[in-house]
TIKOL-31039 format. One line per field, with one value per residue (C-alpha): x, y, z; residue number from 1. Coordinates in steps of 0.25 Angstrom, whole numbers, plus 5000, padded with zeros to 4 digits. Layout:
BEGIN
X: [X	...]
Y: [Y	...]
Z: [Z	...]
k: [NUM	...]
END
This chain:
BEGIN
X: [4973	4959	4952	4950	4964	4970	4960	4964	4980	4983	4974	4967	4954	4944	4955	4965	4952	4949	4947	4957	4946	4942	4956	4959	4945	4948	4960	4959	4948	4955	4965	4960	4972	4974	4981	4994	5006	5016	5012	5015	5012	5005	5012	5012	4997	4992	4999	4998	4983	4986	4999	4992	4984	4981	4986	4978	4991	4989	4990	5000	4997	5011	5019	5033	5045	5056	5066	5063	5072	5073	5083	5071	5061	5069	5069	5055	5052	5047	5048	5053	5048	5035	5037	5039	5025	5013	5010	5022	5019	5007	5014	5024	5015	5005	4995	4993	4993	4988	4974	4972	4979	4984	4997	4997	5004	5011	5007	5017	5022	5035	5043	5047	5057	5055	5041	5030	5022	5011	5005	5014	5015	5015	5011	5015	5021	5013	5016	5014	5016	5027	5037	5046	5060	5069	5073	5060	5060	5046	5048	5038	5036	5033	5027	5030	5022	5009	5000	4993	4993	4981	4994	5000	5003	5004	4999	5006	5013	5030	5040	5050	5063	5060	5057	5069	5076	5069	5072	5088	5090	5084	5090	5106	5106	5101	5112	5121	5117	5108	5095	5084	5070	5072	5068	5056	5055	5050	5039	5035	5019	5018	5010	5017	5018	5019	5029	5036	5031	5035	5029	5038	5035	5028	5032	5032	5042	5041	5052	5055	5058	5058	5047	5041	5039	5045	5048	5037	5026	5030	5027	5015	5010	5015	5008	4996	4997	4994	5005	4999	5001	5016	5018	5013	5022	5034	5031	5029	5042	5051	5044	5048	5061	5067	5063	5075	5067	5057	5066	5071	5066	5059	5055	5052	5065	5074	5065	5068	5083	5084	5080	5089	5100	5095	5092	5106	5112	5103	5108	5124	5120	5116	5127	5135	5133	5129	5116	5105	5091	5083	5072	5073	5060	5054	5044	5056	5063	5060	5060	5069	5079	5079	5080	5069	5063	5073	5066	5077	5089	5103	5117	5129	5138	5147	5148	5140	5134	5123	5118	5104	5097	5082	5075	5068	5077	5080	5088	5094	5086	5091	5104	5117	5121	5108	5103	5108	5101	5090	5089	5091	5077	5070	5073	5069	5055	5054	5059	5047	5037	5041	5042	5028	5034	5048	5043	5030	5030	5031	5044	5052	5049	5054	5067	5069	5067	5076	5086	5086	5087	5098	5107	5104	5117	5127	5121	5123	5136	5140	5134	5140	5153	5153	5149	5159	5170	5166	5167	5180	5184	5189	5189	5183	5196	5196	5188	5176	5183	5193	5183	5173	5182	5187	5174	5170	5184	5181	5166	5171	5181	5169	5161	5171	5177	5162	5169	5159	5155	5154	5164	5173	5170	5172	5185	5191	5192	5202	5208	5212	5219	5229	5221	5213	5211	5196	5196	5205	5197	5184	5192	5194	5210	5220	5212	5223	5213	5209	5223	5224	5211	5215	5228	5218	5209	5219	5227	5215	5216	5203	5196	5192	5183	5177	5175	5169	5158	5155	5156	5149	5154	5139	5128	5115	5123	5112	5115	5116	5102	5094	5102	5096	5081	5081	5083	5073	5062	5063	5062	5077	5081	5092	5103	5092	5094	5110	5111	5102	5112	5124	5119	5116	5130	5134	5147	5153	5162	5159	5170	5168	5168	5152	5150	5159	5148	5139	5149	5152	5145	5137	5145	5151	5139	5127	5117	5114	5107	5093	5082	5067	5058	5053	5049]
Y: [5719	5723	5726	5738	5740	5735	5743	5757	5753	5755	5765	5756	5755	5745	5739	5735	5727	5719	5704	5693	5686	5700	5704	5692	5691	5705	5706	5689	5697	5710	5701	5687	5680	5665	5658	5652	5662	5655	5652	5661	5660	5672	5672	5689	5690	5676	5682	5695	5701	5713	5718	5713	5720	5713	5720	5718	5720	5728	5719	5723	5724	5720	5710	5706	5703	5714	5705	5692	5688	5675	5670	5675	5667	5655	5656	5657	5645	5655	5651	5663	5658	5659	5672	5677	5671	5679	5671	5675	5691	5689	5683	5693	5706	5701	5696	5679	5675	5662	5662	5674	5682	5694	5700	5710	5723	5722	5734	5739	5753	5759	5770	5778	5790	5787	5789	5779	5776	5766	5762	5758	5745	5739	5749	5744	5731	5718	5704	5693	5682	5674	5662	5652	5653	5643	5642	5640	5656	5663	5675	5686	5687	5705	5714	5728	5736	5729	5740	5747	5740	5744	5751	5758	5772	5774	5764	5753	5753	5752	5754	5746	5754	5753	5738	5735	5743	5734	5721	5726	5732	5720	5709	5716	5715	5704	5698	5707	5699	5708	5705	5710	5708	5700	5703	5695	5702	5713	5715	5727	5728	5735	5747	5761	5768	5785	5788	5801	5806	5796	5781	5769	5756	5747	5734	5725	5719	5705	5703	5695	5696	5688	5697	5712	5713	5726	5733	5742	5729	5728	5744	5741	5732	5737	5752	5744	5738	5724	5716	5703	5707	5713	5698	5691	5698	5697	5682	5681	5689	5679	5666	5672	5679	5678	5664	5663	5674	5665	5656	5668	5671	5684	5682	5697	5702	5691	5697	5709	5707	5696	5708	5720	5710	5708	5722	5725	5716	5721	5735	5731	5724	5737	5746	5737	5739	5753	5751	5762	5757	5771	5769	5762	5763	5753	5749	5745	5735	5720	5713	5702	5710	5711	5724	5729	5740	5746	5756	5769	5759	5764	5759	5769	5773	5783	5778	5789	5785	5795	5790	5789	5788	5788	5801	5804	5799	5816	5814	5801	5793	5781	5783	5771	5775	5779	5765	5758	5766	5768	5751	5751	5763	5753	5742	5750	5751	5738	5736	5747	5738	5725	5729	5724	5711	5714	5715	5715	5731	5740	5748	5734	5729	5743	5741	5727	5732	5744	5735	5726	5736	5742	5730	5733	5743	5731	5721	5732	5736	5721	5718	5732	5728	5712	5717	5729	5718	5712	5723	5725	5710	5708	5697	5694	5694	5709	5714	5721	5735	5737	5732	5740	5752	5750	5748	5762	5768	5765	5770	5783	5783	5779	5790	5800	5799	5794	5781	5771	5760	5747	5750	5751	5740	5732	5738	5734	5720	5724	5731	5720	5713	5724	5733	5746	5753	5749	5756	5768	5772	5774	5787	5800	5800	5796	5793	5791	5784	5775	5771	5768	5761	5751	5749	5745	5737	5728	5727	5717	5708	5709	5698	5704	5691	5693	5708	5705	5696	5708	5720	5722	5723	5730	5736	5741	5756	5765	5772	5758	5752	5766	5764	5749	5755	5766	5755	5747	5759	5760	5746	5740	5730	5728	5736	5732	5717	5720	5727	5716	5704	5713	5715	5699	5698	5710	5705	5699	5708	5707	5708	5718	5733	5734	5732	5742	5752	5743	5745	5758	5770	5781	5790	5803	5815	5803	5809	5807	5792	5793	5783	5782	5773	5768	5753]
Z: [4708	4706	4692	4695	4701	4687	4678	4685	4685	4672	4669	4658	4665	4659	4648	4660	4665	4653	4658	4652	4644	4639	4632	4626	4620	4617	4611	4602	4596	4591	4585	4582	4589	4588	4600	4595	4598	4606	4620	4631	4646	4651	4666	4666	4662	4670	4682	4680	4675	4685	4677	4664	4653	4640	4628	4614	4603	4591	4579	4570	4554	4549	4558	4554	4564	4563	4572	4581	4591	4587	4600	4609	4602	4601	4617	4619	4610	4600	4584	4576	4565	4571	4577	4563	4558	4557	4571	4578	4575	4579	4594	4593	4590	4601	4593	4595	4608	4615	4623	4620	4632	4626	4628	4641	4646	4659	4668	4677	4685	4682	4688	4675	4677	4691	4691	4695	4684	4692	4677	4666	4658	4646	4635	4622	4627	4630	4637	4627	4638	4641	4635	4641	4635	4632	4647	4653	4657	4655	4645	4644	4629	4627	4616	4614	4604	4601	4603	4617	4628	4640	4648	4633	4633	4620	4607	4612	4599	4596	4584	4579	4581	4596	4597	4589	4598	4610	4602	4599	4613	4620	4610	4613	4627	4628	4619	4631	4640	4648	4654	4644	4637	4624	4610	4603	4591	4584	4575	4567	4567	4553	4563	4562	4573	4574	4582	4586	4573	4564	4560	4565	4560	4571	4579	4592	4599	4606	4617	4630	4644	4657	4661	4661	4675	4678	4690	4685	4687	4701	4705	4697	4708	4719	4714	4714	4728	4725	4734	4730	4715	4718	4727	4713	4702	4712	4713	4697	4697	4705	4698	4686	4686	4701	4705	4715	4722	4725	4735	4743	4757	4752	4739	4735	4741	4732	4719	4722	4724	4712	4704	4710	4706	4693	4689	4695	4685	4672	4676	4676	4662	4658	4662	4657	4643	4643	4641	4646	4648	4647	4654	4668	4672	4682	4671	4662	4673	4672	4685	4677	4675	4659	4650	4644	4637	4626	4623	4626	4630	4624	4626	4630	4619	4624	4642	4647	4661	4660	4646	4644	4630	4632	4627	4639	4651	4651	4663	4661	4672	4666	4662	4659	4672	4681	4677	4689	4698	4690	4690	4706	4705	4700	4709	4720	4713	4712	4726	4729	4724	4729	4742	4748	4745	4751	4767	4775	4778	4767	4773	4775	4760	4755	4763	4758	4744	4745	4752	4741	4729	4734	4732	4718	4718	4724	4713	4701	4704	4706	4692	4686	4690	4685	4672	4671	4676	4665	4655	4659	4659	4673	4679	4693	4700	4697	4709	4708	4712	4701	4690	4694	4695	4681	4675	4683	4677	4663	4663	4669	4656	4646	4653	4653	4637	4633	4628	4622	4633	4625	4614	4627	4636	4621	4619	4632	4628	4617	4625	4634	4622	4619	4611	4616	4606	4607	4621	4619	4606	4613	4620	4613	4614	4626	4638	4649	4658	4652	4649	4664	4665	4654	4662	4674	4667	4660	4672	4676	4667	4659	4649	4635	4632	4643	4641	4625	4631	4640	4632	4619	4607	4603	4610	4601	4600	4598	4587	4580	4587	4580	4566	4565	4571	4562	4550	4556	4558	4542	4540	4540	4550	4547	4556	4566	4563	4563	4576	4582	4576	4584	4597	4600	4599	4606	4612	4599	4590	4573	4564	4554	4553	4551	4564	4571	4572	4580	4591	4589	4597	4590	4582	4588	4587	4586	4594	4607	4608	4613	4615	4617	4623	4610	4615]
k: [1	2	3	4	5	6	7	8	9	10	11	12	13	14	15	16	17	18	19	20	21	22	23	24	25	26	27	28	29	30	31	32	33	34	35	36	37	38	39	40	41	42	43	44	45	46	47	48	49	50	51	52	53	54	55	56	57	58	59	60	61	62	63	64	65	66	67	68	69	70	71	72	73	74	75	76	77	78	79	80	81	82	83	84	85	86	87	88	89	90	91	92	93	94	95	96	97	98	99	100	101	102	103	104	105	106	107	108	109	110	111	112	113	114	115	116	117	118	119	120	121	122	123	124	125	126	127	128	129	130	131	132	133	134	135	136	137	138	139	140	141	142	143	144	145	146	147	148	149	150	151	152	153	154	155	156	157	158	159	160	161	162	163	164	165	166	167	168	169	170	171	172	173	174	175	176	177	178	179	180	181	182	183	184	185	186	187	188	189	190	191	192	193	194	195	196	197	198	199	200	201	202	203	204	205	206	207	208	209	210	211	212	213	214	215	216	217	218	219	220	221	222	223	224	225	226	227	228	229	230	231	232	233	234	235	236	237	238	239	240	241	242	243	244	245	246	247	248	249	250	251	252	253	254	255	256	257	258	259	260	261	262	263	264	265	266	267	268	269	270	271	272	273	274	275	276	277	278	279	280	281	282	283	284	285	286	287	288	289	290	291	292	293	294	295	296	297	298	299	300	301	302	303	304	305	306	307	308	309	310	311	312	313	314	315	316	317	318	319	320	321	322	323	324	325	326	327	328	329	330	331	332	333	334	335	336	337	338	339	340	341	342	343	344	345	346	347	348	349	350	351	352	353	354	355	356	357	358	359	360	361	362	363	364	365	366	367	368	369	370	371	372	373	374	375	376	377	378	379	380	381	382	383	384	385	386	387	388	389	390	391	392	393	394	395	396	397	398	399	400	401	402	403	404	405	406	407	408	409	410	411	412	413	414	415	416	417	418	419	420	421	422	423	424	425	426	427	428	429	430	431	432	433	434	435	436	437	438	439	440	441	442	443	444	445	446	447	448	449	450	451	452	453	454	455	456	457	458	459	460	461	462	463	464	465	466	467	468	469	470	471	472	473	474	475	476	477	478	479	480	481	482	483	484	485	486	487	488	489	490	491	492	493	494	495	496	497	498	499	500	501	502	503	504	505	506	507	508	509	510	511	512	513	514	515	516	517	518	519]
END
């Protein structure tokens, strides 16, 4: 890609042209920084200058960790006692970092809403470079919230109610068991930001992730019509995450697919546990299949298919039960994008993509259906058919009595051992069907160990995850540090009656749930 090409992409002119030894001379001396943080590998940046712009970070004026994810650290060889030195802020807020290569936003396109945006990227977030974990896997290490970026909309800037949120959210699906970013830490600047009228006290959050190449760094690319740059990024892609892909006959194809199957499985991880993303743009899908960005995530109380929680998805585009579609949407994007690489004519590569998206719906229902075979209990002698139409039965129940989804797939395993009274109070007064269904289900057998390792006990309710933020935006941590220690062990059961109403749904006439794109 020409210079001139990269300064008029992002609309940054001279800044997104700055040369390599410029920035870093740059930015050492706006802030004086010695070279001994942890080592990192710069593979993004090294490989990668096209997609890359250097980020100065804003120093901030009181440090101090709010929470450190001390398992993560641990797995990148990462000390928390140093992390918790004046050192490791400095390595966690942006600040030290070796040879003086700065961290860099990632530029990438997105389609948002279903509209194109050919310019997004990082604005507020920032690649630090990347670690080796414990099993020898290249781990990007990510900053959110240390100031502008040459591709920021706004100041660059983040609270801490949304970067606990970020840390909480990421850190309890994890211990779920579902593909996701992971959570660093966070660490509150001492900087106050004015926001929506009010001042909210400032922070950063450091978390991992295989990588943050989206699907949106792909359309990037292929907007800006450079096929040896959209051949090099595919070929980083399969080294890194699909390396299988690598020994196929057609290399780009087999990516493409490894990821349709992929995805499909995230997406069945998801529905599982009623979990609504928010906002499924293209920008906010990870090649590797991981989670990420929070931000206006919610879990279903009450089953309700049509759910959707963010404040300005007005006509639920990414609703609980649209996001299935939605995910098989932003395949074909991706498919769009790759196609150059799929066949020698334009027309044949774009068959071959749309061919191999559309097995996306054969491997989602197939992953839907093993993990609402496991909900249920049934064993794999119970054929695909009848658990599926069980599954299908109790949904529409759920749906219909507005029963609350994990309090009832939790309930079930009781109910296998004589007592369903877990089940049957979750309906307002007699339901007759459900009497038939539970006649069905048990007909078949079904496991209540294997259900409890399956079915929650907790989720991050959120009437309970904005309690424990509250507390923490005027300076408690707390219920924060509670709900935290609860969700890494979400399918274990506590005794005691205090923590009853972490498993409970919101209270009748709570209002309406609703979620904003704080992080």
């Amino acid at each position: 890609m020409t210079a001139e090409r990269r300064g008029s992409a992002g609309g940054d002119g001279a800044d997104l042209m700055m040369t390599d030894a410029a920035s870093r001379a740059a930015t050492n001396a706006t802030l004086d920084l010695p070279a001994c943080s942890p080592g990192l590998e710069q593979t993004w940046a090294e490989s990668f200058p096209e997609l890359s712009r250097p980020v100065t970070p804003v120093r901030p004026s009181d440090p101090r960790i709010l929470v450190l994810g001390e398992e993560v650290a641990r797995d990148l060889d990462l000390d928390p006692a140093y992390l918790g030195s004046a050192e490791g802020l400095r390595f966690l807020t942006g600040e030290s970092f070796r040879d003086g290569r700065p961290p860099v936003a990632q530029l990438y396109a997105g389609h948002q809403w279903g509209v194109f945006k050919p310019v997004l990227g990082d604005g507020r977030a920032a690649l630090l470079g990347e670690r080796r974990d414990s099993h020898g896997r290249l781990r990007d290490v990510h900053l959110k919230g240390i100031g502008p970026t040459p591709l920021s909309r706004v100041d660059g800037y983040a609270v801490v109610g949304p970067m606990l949120r970020e840390f909480l959210m990421g850190e309890a699906m994890h211990a779920l068991g579902v593909p996701t970013t992971r959570m660093l830490a966070v660490v509150a600047t001492g900087r106050p930001r004015a926001l929506d009228g009010s001042t909210l006290p400032g922070a950063v959050l450091a978390r991992t992730a295989s990588s943050h190449v989206r699907f949106g760094s792909f359309e990037y690319v292929r907007a800006q019509g450079d096929m040896a740059l959209l051949r090099r990024l595919a070929d980083h892609v399969i080294a890194r995450h699909y390396p299988q892909a690598a020994e196929a006959r057609h290399p780009y194809r087999a990516l493409l697919e490894e990821i349709v199957g992929e995805v499909a499985g995230l997406t069945a991880h998801w529905m599982r546990l009623g979990f609504v993303h928010g906002v499924l743009s293209t920008d906010n899908v990870l090649v590797a299949a991981e989670t990420v960005d929070y931000g206006p995530c919610a879990f279903l109380d009450a089953y309700e298919p049509g759910a959707h929680f963010s404040s300005i998805d007005r006509f639920g585009r990414y609703a609980y039960d649209r996001q299935p579609s939605i995910m098989r949407w932003n395949l074909e994007r991706l498919g769009d994008a790759l196609s150059p690489l799929l066949a020698d004519e334009t027309a044949a590569g774009e068959a071959v993509a749309a061919e191999i998206v559309a097995g996306f719906d054969a491997q989602y229902q197939r992953r839907w259906a093993e993990a609402f075979r496991a909900k249920l209990g049934l064993d794999v002698a119970v054929s695909a058919a009848d658990a599926a139409a069980l599954a299908h039965d109790a949904l529409s129940l759920l749906a219909e009595h507005r029963v609350d989804f994990t309090g009832f797939w939790r309930g079930l395993a009781t109910a296998v051992e004589g007592d369903d009274r877990a089940v049957r109070d979750r309906f307002l007064g007699p339901v007759p069907e459900l009497d038939t269904w539970l006649v069905r289900w048990r007909a078949l057998a079904p496991d209540a160990a294997m259900m409890r390792v399956v079915n929650p006990r907790y989720i991050a309710r959120n009437h309970i995850v904005e309690e424990a933020l509250q507390a923490a935006n005027e300076g408690d941590l707390t219920p924060f540090e509670q709900l935290l220690e609860l969700l890494r062990k979400p399918y274990t059961e506590r005794p005691g009656s205090e923590y009853l109403r972490f498993a409970r749904p919101a209270p009748t006439g709570t209002a309406p749930h609703r979620t904003f794109c704080g992080t």
